[in-house]
N, C-alpha and C positions, 0 to 999 in steps of 0.2 A: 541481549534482546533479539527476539528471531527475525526473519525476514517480514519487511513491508514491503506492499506492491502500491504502486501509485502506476494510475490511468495513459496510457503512450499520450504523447503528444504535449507532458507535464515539464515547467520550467526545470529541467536539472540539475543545476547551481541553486537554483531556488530551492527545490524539495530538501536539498544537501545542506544548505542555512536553516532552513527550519529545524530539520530534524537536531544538526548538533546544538542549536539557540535552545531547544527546548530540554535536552541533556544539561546543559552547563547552566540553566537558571533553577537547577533541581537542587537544592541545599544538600541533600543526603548523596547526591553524585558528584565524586571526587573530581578537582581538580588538576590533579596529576598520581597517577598520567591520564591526561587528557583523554576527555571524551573524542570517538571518532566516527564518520559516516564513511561506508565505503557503498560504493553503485557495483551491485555485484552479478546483473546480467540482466537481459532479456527475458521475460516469461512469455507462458501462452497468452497472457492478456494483459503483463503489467510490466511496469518499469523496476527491480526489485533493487531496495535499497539495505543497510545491515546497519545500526546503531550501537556501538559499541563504548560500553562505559564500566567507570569501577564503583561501588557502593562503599561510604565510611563505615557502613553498618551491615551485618550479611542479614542480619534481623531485617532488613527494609527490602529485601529482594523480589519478595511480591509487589510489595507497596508501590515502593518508585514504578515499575514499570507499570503499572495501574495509572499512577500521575501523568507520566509523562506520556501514556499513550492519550488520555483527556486531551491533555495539551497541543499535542500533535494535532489529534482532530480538529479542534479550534483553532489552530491555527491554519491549518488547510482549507477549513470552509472561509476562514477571513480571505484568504490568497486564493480561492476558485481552483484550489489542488483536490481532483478527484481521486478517489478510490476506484479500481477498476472491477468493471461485470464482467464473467467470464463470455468469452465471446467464440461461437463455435462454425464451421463454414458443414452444412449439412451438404454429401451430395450423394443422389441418391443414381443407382445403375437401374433401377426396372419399378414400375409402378405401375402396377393395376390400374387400366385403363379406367376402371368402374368408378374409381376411387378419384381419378384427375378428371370425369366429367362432374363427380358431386363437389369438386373440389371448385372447380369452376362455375358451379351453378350458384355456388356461396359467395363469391367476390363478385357477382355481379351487382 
């Protein structure tokens, strides 16, 4: 399953229970060997986790991961676990005066 990114500031033993609970209550995702989460770094705007599992069936390889991303969702919205916006720091070296008086005449 490829990388999910959840929102900085997000429970992280939490987001790590969700994710593997929603693997292991997947009938077509094996038991052994175990389903696993790993927290695999830092992004530009999210906490990035890796869900890692085996399928009984290679025929369900779309599928499952279809379910269990449902599941994920719902259950993140029940837990207040956000999905992250990407978040950008604009700075700007020179600007047309012309531009930051209309620019200012608008917030007023």
């Amino acid at each position: 399953m490829p990388c999910l990114g959840v929102a900085y500031g997000s429970d992280v033993p939490l987001v790590m229970k969700i994710l593997l609970q929603c693997a292991r209550d997947n009938p077509s995702v094996m038991s052994s060997p175990k389903p696993h989460v790993l927290f695999i770094g830092f992004g530009d705007s999210s906490l990035d986790f890796e869900l890692r599992f085996f399928l009984s069936d290679i025929d369900f390889r779309r599928i499952v991961p279809s379910e269990i991303h449902q599941e994920i969702d719902r259950e993140f919205r029940l837990n207040g676990i956000e999905f992250p916006f990407p978040q950008r720091d604009l700075h700007l070296r020179s600007v047309d005066e012309s531009f930051v008086s209309r620019l200012s005449e608008t917030t007023k």
